[in-house]
C-alpha positions as CSV (number, residue, x, y, z in Angstrom):
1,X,53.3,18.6,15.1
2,X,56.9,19.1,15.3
3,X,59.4,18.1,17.6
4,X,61.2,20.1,20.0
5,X,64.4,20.3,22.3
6,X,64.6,23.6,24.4
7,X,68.5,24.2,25.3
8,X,68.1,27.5,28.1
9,X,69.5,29.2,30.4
10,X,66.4,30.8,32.4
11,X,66.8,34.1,32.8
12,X,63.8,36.4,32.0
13,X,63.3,35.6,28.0
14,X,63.9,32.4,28.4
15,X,60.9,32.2,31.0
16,X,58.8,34.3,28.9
17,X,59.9,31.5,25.7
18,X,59.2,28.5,27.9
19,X,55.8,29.4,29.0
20,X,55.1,30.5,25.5
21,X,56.0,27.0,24.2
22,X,54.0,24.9,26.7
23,X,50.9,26.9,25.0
24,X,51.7,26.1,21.3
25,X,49.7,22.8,20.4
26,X,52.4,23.0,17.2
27,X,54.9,22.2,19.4
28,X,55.5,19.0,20.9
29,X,58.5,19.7,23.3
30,X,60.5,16.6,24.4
31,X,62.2,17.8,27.1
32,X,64.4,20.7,28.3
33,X,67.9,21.1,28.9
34,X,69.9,23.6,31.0
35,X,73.2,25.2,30.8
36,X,74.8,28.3,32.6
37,X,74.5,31.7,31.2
38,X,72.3,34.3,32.5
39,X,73.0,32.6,36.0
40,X,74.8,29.1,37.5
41,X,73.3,26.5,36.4
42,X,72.1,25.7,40.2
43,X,69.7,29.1,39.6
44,X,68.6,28.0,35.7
45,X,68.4,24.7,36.1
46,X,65.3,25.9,39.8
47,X,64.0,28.3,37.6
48,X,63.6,26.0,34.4
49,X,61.9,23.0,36.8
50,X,59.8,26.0,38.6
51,X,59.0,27.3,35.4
52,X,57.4,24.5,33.6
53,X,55.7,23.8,36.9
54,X,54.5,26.9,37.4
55,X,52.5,26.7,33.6
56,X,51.2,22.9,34.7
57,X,53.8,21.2,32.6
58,X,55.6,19.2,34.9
59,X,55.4,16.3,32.5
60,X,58.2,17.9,30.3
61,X,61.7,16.1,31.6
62,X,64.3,18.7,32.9
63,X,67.9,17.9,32.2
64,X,71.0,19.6,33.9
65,X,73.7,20.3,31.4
66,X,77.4,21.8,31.5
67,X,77.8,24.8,34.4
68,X,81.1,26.4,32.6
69,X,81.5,26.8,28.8
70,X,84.0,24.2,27.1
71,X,87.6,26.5,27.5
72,X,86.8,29.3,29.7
73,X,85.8,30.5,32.9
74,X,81.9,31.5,33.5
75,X,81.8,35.3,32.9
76,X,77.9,36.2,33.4
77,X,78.0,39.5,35.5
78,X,76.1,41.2,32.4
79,X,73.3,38.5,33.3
80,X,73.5,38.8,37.2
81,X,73.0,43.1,35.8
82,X,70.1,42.3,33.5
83,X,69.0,39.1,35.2
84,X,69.3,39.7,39.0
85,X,71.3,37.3,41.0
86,X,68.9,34.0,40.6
87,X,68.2,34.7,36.9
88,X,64.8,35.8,37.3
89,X,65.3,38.9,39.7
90,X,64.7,37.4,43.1
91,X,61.1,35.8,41.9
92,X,60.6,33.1,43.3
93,X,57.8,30.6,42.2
94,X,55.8,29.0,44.6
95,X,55.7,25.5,43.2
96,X,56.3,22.1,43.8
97,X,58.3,21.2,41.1
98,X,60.0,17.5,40.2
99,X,63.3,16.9,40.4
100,X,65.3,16.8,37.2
101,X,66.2,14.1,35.3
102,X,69.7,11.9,37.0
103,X,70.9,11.7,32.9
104,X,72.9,14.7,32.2
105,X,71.6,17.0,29.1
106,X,74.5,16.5,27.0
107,X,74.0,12.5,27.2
108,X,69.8,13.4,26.5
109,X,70.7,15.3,23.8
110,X,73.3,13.0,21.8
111,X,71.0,10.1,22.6
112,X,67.4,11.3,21.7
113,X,69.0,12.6,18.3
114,X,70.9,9.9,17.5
115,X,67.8,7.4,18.1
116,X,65.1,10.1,16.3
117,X,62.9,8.8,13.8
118,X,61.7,12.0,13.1
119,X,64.2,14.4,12.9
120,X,64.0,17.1,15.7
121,X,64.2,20.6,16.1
122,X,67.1,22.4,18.8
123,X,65.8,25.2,20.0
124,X,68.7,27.3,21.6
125,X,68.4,29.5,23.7
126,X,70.8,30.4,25.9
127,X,75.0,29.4,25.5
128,X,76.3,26.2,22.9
129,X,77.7,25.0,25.2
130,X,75.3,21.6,25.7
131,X,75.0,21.4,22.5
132,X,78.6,21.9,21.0
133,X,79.2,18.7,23.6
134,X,76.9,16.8,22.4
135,X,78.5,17.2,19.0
136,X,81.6,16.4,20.2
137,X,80.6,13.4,22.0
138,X,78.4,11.8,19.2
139,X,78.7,13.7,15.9
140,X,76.4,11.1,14.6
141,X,73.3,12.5,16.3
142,X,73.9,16.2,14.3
143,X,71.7,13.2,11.6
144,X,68.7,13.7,13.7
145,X,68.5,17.3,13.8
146,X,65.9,18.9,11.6
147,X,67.1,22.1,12.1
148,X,68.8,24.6,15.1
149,X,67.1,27.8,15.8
150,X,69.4,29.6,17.6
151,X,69.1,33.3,19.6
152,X,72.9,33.9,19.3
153,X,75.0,36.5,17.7
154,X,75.2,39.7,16.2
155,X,75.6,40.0,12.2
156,X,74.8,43.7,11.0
157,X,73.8,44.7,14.7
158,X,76.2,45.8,17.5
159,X,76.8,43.2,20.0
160,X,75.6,44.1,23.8
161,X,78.7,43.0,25.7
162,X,81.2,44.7,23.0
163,X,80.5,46.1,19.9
164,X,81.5,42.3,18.3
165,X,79.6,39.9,20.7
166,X,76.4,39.3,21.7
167,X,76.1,37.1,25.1
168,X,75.2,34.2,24.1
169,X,78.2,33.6,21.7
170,X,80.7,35.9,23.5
171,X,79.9,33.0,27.2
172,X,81.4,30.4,25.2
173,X,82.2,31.4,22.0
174,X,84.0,27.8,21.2
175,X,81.0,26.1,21.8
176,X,79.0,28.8,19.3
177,X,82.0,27.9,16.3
178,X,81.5,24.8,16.8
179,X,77.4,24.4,16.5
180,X,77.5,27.4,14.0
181,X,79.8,25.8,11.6
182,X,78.4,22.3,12.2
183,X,76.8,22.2,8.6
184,X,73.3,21.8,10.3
185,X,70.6,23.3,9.0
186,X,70.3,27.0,11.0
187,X,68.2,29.3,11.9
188,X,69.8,31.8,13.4
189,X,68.0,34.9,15.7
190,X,70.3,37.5,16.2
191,X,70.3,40.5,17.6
192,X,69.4,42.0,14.3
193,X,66.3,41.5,15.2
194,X,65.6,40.4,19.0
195,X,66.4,43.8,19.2
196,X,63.3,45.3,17.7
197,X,61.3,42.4,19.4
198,X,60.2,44.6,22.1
199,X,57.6,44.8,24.8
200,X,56.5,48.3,25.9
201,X,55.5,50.0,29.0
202,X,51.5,49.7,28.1
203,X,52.3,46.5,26.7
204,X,53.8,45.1,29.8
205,X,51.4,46.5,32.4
206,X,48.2,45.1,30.0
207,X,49.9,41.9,31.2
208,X,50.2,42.9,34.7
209,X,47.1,43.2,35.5
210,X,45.6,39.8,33.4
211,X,43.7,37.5,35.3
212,X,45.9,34.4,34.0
213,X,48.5,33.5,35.8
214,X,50.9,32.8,33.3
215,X,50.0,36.4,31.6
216,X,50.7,38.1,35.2
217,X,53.5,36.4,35.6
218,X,54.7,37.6,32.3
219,X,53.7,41.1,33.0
220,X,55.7,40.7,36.3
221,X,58.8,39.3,35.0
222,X,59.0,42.1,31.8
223,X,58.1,44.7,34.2
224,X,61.9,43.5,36.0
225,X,63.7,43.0,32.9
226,X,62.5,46.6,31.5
227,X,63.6,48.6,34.7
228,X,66.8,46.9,34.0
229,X,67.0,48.5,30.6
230,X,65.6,51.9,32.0
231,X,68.7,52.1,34.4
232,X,71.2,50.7,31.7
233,X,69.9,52.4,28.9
234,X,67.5,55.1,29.8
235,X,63.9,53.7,28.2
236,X,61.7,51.2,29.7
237,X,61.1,48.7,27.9
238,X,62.5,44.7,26.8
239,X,62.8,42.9,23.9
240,X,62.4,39.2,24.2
241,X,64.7,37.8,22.6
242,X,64.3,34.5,23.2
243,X,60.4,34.2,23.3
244,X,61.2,35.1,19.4
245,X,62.8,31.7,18.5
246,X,59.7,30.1,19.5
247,X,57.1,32.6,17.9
248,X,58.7,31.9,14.6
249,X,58.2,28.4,15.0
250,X,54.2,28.8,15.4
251,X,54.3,31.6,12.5
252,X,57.8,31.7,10.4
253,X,56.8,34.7,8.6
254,X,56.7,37.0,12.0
255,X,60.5,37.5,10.9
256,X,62.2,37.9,7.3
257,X,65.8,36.2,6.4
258,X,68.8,37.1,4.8
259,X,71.2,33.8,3.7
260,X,74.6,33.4,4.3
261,X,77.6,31.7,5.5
262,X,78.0,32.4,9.1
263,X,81.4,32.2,11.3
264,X,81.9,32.8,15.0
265,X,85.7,34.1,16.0
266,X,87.2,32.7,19.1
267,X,90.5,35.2,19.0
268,X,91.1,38.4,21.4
269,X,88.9,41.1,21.6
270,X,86.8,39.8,19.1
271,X,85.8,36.3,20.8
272,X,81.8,36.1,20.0
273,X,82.0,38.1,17.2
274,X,79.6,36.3,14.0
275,X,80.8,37.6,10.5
276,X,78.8,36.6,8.3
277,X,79.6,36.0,4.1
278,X,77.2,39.2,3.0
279,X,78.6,39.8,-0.2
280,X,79.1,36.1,-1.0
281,X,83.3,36.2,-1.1
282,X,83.9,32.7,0.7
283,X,83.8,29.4,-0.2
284,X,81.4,27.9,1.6
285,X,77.5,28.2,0.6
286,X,75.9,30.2,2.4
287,X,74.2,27.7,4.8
288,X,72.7,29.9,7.3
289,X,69.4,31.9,7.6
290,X,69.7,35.1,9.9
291,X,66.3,37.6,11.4
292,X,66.9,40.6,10.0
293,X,63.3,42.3,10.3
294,X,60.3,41.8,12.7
295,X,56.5,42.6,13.0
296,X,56.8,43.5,16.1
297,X,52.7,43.9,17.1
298,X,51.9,40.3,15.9
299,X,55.0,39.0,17.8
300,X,53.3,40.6,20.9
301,X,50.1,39.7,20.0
302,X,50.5,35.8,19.5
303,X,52.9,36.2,23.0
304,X,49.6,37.7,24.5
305,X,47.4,35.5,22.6
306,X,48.7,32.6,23.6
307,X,49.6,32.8,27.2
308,X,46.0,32.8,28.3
309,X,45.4,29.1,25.8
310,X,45.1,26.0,27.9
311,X,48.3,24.1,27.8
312,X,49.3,22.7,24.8
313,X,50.8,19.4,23.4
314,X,51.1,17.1,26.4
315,X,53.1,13.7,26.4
316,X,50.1,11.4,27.3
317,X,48.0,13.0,24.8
């Protein structure tokens, strides 16, 4: 079973990726940690608590993290475009959902890696910027990270803030540098190939109409996040980025890599951009694996699959 941190930033993929992990009996998910991106942090830190409530996995400890990105002003009105002003349109969850943790996600991450006898997995899902901190604070605990899997950046792809960034990396793209260029092992999920995880229209209203909860809510949340894309882009439909990064955990060959050394660029116009070493002219080896192709019907089948399982790993199990 391995070992999980989820660093988010809930939003409407990272709801769909936080209900999908709480199925995934692979996955043994310590906790969950929050930082500002597709909304404040006051709205993904609610939706991340109501969330895990929501899919009867209140058990799994909520941590609030950093509400701005290290050097710069929060700058999420593509979210608040694609998100809705509370991250997850206006839904609201009816739920009773625990408080979060008092220890701030920074401190929980640099503390549960540094004293990891088993090496963890990051999961990241949303900006660095919790994570980049928690390098800076403790660089020790980077020794008790299996390995990052992080939805972040553009390498062949256009971005979708600028035709360099993608949002993740372009929020804080100090805090990407630094995690990208850590020397950790990385996974990286750009939009190379989040892109082309998409949900359709028949897809989405299957999941609609389930009779699980978690399915309908699903269907209900995709069905938001794809008339978003109709009126932006003209097509209805959503690719989930973020469920992605935990897909690939439960099945790694869902997606096929490409190696290379990756760098992020924190100058001008091209702040967020991620160039990667393609044709192997730089120095450094090339220390990071990058999504570059998708089966896109058994990504959506093991996201329908698995929403209707009982919940998965739990901590008194």
């Amino acid at each position: 079973m391995k070992k999980i941190i989820i660093d988010c930033d809930p939003g409407h993929d990272d709801a769909v990726a936080l209900l999908l992990a709480t199925r995934l009996r692979e996955l043994d998910i310590l906790g969950v940690s929050v930082v500002a991106g597709n909304s404040s942090l006051r709205n993904t830190l609610q939706n991340a608590r109501d969330i895990l409530a929501f899919a009867d996995a209140s058990d799994i400890p909520v941590y609030a993290g950093c509400g701005r990105p290290l050097k710069r002003d929060l700058m999420n009105q593509s979210g608040r475009k694609i998100h809705g002003e509370n991250g997850l349109g206006g839904k609201l969850l009816e739920v009773d959902a625990p408080a979060a943790q008092e220890k701030h996600a920074v401190d929980f991450l640099a503390d549960t890696l540094c004293a990891a006898h088993e090496k963890i997995t990051l999961v990241c899902l949303g900006p660095l910027t919790n994570i980049a901190q928690a390098f800076l604070r403790e660089p020790r605990c980077m020794a008790g990270i299996d390995r990052l899997v992080i939805m972040g950046g553009a390498v062949r792809a256009p971005g979708n803030i600028n035709s360099a960034a993608e949002f993740n990396f372009y929020i804080d793209p100090e805090a990407a540098k630094i995690v990208v260029e850590s020397g950790c092992r990385i996974t990286l999920v750009p939009l190379d190939v989040t892109m082309k995880a998409m949900f359709f229209e028949e897809e989405i209203n299957e999941l609609k109409t389930s009779a699980n909860k978690l399915a309908a809510l699903v269907g209900e949340l995709l069905g938001f996040y794809a008339g978003t894309y109709e009126e932006e882009l003209g097509f209805y439909a959503c690719p989930v980025h973020d469920a992605l990064c935990i897909a690939v955990l439960a099945d790694p060959s869902l997606v096929a890599y490409e190696q290379a050394a990756v760098k992020v660029s924190i100058e001008g116009i091209t702040a967020g951009e991620s160039v990667a070493d393609l044709y192997r002219t730089w120095p450094e080896k090339p220390g990071v694996e990058f999504g570059t192709e998708i089966d896109r019907e058994r990504f959506v089948e093991l996201v329908k699959e698995s929403l209707v399982l009982p919940r998965g790993c739990k901590k008194h199990e």
